[in-house]
N, CA and C atoms as an extended XYZ file, in Angstrom:
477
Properties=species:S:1:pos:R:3:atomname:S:1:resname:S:1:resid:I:1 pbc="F F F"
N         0.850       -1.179        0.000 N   UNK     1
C         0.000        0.000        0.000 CA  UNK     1
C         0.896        1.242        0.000 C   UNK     1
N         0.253        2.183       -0.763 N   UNK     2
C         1.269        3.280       -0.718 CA  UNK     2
C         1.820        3.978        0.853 C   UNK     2
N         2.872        4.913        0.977 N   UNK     3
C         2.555        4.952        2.007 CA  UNK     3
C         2.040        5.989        2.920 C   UNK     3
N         1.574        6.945        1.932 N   UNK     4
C         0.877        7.745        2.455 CA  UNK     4
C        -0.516        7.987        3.125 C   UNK     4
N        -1.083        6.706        1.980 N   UNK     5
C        -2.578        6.178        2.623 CA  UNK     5
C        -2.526        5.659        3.535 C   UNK     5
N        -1.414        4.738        3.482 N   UNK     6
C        -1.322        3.585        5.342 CA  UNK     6
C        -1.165        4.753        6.337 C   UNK     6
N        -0.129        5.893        6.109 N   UNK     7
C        -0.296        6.963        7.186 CA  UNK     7
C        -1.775        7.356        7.463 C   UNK     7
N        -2.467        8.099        6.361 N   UNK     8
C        -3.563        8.677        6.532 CA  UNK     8
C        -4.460        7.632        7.108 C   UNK     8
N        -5.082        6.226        6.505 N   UNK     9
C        -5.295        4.993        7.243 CA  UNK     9
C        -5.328        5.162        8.770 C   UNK     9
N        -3.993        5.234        9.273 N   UNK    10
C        -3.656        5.081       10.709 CA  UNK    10
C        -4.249        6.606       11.530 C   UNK    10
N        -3.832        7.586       11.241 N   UNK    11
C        -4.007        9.175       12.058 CA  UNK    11
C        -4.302        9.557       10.801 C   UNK    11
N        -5.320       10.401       10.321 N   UNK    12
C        -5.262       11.650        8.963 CA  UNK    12
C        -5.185       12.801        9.993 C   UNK    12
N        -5.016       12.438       10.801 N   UNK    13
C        -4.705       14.193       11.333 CA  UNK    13
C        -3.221       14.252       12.260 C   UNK    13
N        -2.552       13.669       11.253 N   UNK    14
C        -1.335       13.914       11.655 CA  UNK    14
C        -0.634       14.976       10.863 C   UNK    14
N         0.133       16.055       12.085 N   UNK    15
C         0.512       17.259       11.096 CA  UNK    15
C         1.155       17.098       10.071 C   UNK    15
N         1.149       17.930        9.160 N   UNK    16
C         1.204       17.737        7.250 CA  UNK    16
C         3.065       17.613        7.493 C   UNK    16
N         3.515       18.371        8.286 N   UNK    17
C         4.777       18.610        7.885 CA  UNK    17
C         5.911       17.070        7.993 C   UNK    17
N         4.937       16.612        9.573 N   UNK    18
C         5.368       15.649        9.872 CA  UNK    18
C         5.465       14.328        8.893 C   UNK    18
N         3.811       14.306        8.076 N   UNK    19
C         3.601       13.367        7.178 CA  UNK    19
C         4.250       13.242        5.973 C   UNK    19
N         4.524       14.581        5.151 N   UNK    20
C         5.067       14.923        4.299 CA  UNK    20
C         6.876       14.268        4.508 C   UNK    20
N         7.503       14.077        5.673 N   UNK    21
C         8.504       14.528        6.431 CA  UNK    21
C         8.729       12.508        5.991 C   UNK    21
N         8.139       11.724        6.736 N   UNK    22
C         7.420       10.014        6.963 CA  UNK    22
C         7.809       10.185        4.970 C   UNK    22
N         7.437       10.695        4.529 N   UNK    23
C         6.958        9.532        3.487 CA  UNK    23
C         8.181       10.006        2.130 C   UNK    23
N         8.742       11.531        2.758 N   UNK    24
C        10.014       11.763        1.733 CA  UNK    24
C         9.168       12.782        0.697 C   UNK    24
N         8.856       13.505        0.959 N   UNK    25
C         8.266       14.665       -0.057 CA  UNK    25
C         7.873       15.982        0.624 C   UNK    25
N         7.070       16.568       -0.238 N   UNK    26
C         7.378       18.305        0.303 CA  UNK    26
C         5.697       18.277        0.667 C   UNK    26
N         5.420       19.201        1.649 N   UNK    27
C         3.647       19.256        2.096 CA  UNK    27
C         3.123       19.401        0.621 C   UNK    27
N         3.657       20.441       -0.629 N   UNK    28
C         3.218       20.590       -1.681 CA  UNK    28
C         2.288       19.271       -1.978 C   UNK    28
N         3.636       18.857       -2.384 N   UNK    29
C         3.215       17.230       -2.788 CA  UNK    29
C         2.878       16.204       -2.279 C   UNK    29
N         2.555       16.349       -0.953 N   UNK    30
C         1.588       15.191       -0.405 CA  UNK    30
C         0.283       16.251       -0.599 C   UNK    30
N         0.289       17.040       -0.460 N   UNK    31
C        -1.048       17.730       -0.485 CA  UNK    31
C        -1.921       17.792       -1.981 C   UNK    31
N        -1.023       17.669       -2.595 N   UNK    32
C        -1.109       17.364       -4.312 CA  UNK    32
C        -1.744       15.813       -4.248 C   UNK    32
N        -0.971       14.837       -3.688 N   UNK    33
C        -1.650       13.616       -4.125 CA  UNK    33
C        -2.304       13.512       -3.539 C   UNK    33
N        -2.760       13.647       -1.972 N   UNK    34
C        -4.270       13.807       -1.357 CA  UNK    34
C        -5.437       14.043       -2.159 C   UNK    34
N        -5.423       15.101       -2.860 N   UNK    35
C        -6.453       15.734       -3.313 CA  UNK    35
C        -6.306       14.901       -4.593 C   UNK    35
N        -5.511       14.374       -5.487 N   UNK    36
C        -5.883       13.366       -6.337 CA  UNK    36
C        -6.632       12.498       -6.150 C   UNK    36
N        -6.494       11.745       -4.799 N   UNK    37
C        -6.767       10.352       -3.839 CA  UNK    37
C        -8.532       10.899       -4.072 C   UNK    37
N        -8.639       12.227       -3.512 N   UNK    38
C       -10.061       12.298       -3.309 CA  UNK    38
C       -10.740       12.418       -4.460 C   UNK    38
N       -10.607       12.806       -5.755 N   UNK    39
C       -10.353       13.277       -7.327 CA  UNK    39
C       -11.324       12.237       -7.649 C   UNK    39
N        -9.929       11.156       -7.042 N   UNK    40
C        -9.811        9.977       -7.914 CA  UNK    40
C       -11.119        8.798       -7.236 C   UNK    40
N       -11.562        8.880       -5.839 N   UNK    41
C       -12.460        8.133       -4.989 CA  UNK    41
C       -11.255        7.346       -4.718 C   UNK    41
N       -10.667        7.468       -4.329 N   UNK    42
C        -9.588        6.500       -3.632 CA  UNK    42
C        -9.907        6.773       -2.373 C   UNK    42
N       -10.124        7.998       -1.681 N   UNK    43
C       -10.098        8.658       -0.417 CA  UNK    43
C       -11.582        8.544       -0.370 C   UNK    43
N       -12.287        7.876        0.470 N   UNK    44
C       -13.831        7.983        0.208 CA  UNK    44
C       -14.121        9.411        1.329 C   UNK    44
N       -13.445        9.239        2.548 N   UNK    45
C       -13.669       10.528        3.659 CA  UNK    45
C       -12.853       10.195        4.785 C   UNK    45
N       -13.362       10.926        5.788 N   UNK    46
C       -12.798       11.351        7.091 CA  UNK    46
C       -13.322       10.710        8.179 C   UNK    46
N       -12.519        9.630        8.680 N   UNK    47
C       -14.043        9.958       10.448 CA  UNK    47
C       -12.761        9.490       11.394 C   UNK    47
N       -13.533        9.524       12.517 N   UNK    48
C       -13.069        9.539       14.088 CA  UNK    48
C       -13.319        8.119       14.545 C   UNK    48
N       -12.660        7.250       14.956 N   UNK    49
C       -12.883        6.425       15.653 CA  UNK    49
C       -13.362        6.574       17.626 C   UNK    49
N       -14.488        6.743       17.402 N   UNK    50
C       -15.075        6.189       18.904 CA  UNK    50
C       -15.412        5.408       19.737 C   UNK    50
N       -15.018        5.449       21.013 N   UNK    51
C       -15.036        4.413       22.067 CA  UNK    51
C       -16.475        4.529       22.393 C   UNK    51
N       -17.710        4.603       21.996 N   UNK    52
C       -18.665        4.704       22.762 CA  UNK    52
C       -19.321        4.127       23.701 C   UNK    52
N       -18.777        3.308       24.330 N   UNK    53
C       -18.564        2.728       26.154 CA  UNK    53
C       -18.382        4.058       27.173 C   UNK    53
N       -17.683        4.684       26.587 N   UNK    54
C       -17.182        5.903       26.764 CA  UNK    54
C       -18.070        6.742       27.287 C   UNK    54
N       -19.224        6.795       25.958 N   UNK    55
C       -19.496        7.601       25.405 CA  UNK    55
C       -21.274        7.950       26.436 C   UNK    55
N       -21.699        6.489       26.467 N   UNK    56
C       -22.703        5.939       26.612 CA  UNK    56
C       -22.853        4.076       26.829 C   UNK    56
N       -22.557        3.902       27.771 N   UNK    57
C       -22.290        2.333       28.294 CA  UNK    57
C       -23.217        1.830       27.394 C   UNK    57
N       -25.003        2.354       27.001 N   UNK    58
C       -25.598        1.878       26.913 CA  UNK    58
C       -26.065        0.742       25.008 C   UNK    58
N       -25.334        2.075       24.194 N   UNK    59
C       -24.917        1.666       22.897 CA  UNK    59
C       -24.587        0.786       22.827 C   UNK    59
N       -25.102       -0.126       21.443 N   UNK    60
C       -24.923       -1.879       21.425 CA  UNK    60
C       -24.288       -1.488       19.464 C   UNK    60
N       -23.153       -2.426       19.489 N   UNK    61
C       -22.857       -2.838       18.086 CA  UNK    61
C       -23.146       -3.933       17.648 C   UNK    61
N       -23.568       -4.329       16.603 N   UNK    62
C       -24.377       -5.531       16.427 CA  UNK    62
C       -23.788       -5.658       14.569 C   UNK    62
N       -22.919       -7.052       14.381 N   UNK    63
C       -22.760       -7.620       13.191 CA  UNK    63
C       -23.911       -8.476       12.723 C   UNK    63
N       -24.619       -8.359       11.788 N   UNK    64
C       -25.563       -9.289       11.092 CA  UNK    64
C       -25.207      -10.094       10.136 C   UNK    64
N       -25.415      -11.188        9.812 N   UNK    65
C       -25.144      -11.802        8.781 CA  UNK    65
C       -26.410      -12.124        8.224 C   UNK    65
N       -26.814      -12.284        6.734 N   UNK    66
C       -27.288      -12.044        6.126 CA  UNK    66
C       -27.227      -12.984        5.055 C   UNK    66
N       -28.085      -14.246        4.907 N   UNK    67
C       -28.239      -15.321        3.514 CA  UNK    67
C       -29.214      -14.474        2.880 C   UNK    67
N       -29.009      -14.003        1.315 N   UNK    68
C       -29.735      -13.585        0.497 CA  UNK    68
C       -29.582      -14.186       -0.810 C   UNK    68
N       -31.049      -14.033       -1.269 N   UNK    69
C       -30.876      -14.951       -2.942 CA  UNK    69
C       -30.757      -13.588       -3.914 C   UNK    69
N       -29.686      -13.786       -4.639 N   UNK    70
C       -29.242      -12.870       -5.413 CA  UNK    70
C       -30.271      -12.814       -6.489 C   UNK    70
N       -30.436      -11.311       -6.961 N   UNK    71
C       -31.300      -10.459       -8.475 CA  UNK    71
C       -30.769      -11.447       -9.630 C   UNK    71
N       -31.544      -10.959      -10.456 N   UNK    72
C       -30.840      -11.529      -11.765 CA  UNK    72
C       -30.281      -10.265      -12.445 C   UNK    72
N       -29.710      -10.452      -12.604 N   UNK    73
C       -28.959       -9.234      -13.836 CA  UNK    73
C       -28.341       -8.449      -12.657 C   UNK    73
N       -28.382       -8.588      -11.373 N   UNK    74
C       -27.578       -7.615      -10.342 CA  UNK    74
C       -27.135       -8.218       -9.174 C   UNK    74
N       -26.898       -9.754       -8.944 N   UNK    75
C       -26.746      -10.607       -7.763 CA  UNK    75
C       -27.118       -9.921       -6.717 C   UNK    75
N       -26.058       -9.677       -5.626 N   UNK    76
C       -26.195       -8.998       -4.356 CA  UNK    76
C       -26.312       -7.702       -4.415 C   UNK    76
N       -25.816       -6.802       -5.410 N   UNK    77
C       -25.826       -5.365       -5.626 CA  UNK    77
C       -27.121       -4.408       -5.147 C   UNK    77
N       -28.080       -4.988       -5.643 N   UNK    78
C       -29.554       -4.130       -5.371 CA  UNK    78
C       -29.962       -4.576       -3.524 C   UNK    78
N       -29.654       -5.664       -3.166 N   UNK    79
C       -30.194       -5.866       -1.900 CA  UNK    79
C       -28.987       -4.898       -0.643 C   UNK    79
N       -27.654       -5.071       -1.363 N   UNK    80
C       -27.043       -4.589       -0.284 CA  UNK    80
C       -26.895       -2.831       -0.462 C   UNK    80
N       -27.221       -2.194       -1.578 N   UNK    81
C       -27.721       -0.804       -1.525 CA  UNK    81
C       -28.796       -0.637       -0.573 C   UNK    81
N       -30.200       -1.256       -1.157 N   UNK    82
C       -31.288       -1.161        0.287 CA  UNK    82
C       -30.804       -1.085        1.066 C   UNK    82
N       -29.984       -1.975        1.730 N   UNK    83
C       -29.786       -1.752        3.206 CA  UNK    83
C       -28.741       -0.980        3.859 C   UNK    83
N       -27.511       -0.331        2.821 N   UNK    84
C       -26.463        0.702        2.781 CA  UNK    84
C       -27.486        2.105        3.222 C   UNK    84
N       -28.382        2.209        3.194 N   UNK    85
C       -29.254        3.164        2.659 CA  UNK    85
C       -29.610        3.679        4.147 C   UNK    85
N       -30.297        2.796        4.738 N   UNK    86
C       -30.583        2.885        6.279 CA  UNK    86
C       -29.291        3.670        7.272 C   UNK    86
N       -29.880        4.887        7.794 N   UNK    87
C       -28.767        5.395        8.785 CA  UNK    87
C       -28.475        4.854        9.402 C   UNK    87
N       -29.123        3.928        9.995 N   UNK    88
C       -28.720        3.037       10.875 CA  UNK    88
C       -27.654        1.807       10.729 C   UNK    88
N       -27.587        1.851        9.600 N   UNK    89
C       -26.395        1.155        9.015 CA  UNK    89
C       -25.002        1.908        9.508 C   UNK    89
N       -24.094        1.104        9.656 N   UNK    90
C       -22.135        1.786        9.252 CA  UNK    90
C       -21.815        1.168        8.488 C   UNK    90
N       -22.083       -0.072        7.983 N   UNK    91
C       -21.257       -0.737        7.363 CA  UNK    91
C       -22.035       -2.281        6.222 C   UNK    91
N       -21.575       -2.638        5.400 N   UNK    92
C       -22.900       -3.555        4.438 CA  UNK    92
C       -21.145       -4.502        3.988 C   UNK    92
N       -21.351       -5.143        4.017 N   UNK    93
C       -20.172       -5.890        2.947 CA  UNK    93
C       -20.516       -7.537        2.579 C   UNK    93
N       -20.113       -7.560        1.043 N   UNK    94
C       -20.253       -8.681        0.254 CA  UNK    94
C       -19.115      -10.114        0.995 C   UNK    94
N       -19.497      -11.129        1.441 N   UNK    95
C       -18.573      -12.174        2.011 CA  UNK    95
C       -18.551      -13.297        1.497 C   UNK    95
N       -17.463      -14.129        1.638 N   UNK    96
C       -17.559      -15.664        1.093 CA  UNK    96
C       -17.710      -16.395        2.591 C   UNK    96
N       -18.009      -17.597        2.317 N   UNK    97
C       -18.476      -18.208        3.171 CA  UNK    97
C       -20.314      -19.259        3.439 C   UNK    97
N       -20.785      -18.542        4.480 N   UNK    98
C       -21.968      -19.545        4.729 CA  UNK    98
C       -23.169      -18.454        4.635 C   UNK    98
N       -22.443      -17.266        4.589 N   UNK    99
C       -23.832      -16.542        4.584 CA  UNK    99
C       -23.551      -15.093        3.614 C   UNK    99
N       -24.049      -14.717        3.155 N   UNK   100
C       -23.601      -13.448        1.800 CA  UNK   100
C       -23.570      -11.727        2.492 C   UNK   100
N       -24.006      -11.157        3.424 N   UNK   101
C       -23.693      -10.347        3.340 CA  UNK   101
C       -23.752      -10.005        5.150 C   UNK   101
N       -22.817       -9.383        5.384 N   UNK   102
C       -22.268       -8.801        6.523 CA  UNK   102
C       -22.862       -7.186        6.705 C   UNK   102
N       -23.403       -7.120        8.024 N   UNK   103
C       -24.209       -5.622        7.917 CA  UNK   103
C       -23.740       -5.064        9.426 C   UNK   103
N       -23.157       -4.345        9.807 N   UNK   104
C       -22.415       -3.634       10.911 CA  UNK   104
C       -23.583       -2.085       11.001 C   UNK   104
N       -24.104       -2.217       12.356 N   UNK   105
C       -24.962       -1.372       12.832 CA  UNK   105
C       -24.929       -1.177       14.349 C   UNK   105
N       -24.876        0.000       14.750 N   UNK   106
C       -24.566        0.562       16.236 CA  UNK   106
C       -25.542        1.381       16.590 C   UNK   106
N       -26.424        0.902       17.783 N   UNK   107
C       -27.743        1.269       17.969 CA  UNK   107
C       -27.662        1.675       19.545 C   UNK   107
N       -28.744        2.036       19.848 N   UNK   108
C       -28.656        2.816       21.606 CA  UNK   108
C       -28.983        1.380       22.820 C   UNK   108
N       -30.109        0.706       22.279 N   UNK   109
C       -29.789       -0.462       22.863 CA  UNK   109
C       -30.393       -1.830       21.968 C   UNK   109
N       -30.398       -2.974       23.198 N   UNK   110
C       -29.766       -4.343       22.587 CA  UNK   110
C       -31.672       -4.508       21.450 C   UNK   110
N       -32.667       -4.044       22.611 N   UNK   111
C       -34.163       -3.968       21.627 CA  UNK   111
C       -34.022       -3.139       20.179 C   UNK   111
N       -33.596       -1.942       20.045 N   UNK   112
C       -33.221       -0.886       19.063 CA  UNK   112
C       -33.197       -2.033       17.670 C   UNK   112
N       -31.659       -2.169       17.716 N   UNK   113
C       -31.187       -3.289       17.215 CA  UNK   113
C       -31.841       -4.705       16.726 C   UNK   113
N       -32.951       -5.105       17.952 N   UNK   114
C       -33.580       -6.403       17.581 CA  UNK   114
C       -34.842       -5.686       16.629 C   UNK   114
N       -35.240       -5.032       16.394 N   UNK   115
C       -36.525       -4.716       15.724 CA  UNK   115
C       -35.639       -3.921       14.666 C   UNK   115
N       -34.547       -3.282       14.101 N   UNK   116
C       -34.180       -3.248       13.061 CA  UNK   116
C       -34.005       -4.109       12.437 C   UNK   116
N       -33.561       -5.488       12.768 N   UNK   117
C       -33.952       -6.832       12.098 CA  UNK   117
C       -34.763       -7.459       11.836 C   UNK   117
N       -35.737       -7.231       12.575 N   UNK   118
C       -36.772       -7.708       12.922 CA  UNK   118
C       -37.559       -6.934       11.126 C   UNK   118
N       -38.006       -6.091       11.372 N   UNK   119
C       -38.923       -5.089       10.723 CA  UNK   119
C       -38.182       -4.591        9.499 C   UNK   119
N       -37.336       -4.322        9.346 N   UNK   120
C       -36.594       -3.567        8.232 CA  UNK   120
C       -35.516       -4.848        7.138 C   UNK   120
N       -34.291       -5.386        8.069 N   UNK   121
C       -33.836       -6.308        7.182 CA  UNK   121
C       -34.147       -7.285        6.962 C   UNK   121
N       -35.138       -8.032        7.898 N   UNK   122
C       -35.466       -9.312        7.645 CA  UNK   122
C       -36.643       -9.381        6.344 C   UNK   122
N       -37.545       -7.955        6.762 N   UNK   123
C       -38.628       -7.973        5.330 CA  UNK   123
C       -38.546       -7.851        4.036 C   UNK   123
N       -36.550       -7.684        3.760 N   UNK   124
C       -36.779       -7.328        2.680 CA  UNK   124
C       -36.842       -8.061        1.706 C   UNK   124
N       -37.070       -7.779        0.411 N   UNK   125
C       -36.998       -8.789       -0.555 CA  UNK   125
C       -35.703       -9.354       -0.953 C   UNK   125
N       -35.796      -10.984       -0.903 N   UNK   126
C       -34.607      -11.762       -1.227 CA  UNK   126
C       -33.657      -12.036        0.405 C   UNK   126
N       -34.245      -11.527        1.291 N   UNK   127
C       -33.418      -11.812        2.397 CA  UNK   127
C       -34.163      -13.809        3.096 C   UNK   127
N       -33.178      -14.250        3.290 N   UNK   128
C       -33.661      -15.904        3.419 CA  UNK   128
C       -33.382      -15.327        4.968 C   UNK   128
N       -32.346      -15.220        5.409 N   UNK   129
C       -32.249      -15.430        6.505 CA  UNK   129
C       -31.372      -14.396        8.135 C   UNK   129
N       -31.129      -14.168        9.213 N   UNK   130
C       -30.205      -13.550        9.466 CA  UNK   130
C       -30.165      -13.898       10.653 C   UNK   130
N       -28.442      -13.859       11.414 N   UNK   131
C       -28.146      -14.279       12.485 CA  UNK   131
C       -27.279      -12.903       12.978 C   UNK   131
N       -27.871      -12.581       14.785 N   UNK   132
C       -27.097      -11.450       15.063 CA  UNK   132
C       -26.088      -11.476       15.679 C   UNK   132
N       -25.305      -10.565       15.877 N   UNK   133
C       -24.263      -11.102       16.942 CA  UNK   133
C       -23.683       -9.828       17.083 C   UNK   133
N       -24.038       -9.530       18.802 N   UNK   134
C       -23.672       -8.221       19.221 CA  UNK   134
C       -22.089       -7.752       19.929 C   UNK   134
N       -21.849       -7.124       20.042 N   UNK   135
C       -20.310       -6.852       19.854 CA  UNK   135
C       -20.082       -6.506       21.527 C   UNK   135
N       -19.364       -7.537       22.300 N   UNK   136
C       -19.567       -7.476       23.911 CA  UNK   136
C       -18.694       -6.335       24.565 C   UNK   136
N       -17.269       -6.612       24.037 N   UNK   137
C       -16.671       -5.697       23.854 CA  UNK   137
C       -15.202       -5.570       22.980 C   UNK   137
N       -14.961       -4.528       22.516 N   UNK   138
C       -13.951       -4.351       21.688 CA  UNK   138
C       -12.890       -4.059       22.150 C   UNK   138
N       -11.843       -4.911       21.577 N   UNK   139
C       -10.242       -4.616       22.151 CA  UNK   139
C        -9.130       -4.151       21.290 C   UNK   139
N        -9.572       -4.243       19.809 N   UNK   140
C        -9.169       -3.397       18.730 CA  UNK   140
C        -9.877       -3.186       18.034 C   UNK   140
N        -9.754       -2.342       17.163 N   UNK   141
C       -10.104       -1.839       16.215 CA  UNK   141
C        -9.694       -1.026       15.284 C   UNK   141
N        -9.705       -1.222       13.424 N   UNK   142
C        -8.805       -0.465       12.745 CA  UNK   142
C        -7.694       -0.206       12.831 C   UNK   142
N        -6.763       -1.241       14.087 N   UNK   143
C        -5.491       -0.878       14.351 CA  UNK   143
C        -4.838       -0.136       15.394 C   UNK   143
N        -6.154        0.184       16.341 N   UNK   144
C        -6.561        1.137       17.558 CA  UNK   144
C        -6.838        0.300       18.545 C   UNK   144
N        -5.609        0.074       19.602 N   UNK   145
C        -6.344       -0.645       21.038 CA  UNK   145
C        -7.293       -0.026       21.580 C   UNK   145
N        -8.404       -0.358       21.936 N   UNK   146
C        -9.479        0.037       22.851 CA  UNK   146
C        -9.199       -0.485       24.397 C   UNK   146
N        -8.697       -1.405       24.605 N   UNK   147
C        -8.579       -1.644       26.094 CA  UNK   147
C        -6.784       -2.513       26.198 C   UNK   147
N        -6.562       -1.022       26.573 N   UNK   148
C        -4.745       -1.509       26.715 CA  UNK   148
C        -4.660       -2.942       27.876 C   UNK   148
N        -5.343       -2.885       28.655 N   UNK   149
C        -5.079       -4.438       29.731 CA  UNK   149
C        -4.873       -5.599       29.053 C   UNK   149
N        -5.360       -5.599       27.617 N   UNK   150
C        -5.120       -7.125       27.430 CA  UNK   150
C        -3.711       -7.124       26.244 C   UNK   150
N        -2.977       -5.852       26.234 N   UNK   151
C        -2.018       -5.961       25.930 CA  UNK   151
C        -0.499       -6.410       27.486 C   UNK   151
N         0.108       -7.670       26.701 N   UNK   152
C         0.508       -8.559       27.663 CA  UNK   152
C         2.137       -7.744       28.104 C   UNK   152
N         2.396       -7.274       28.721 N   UNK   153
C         3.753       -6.075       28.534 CA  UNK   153
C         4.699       -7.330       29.749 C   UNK   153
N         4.294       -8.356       30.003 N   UNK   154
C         5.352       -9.256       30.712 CA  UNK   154
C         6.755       -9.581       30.311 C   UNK   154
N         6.943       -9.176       28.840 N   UNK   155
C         7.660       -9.422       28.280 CA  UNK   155
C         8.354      -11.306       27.953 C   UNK   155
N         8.822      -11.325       27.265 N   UNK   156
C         9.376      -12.597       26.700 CA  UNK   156
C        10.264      -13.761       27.466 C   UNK   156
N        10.148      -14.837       27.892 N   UNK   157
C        10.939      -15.420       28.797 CA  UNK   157
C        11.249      -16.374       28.147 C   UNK   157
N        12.462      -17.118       28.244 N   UNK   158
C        13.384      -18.023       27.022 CA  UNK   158
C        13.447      -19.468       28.089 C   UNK   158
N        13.242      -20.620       27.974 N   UNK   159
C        13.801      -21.759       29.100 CA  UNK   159
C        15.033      -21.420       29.015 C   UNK   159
């Protein structure tokens, strides 16, 4: 991966001079290919990673999986827009495996969540089936420890 994206990837708000500094070029020109990146949809946007435990104990993340019988002339494409669509969505993705599509949604609580399945993805057309599975708690993410304790700092011991 290039390595300006793996920077931006990791912190995008790391100061320009510094980044520019990391990757061997002038702010000009990282600032030049940024704005290509975005030009180009390489860069889709910006966000913040939040702890919302933090935030609100009470917030539930919830992965769905999702067996659907694919369109004709559009397999999974038209079903997983529908449901991209919903604010309540973060996240929709196409998978191999036992079940076709993966749906990442973060709701206020664990009911919220059960009747968005309930009522919205389960009715839709072409959906066979869905299994939930709520997110208890997170210890990384994107490359971001969320709970430093279960990093093991005992260090290495040799017989």
């Amino acid at each position: 991966m290039d390595k300006l994206l793996h920077l931006l990837s990791q912190n995008a708000r790391m100061p320009e001079d510094k980044m520019a500094a990391m990757i061997g070029c002038s702010v000009d020109e990282m600032r030049a290919q940024i704005k290509a990146y975005e030009r180009d949809g390489i860069i889709k946007g910006y966000t913040a990673l939040i702890d919302y435990e933090n935030v609100d104990p009470s917030k539930v993340t919830a992965l769905i999986e999702l067996k659907v019988t694919p369109k004709r002339d559009a397999g999974f494409d038209d079903t997983a827009r529908k449901i991209a669509e919903y604010p309540e969505v973060d996240s929709v993705f196409l998978m191999s495996g036992s079940y076709d599509l993966m749906v990442m949604i973060t709701g206020t609580n664990l009911r919220e969540v059960a009747l968005f399945v309930a009522q919205r993805l389960s009715a839709l057309d072409g959906v066979i089936s869905t299994a939930t599975h709520f997110v208890l708690k997170r210890y990384k993410e994107k490359g971001v420890l969320f709970d430093h304790s279960c990093v093991d700092e005992r260090g290495f011991v040799s017989p």
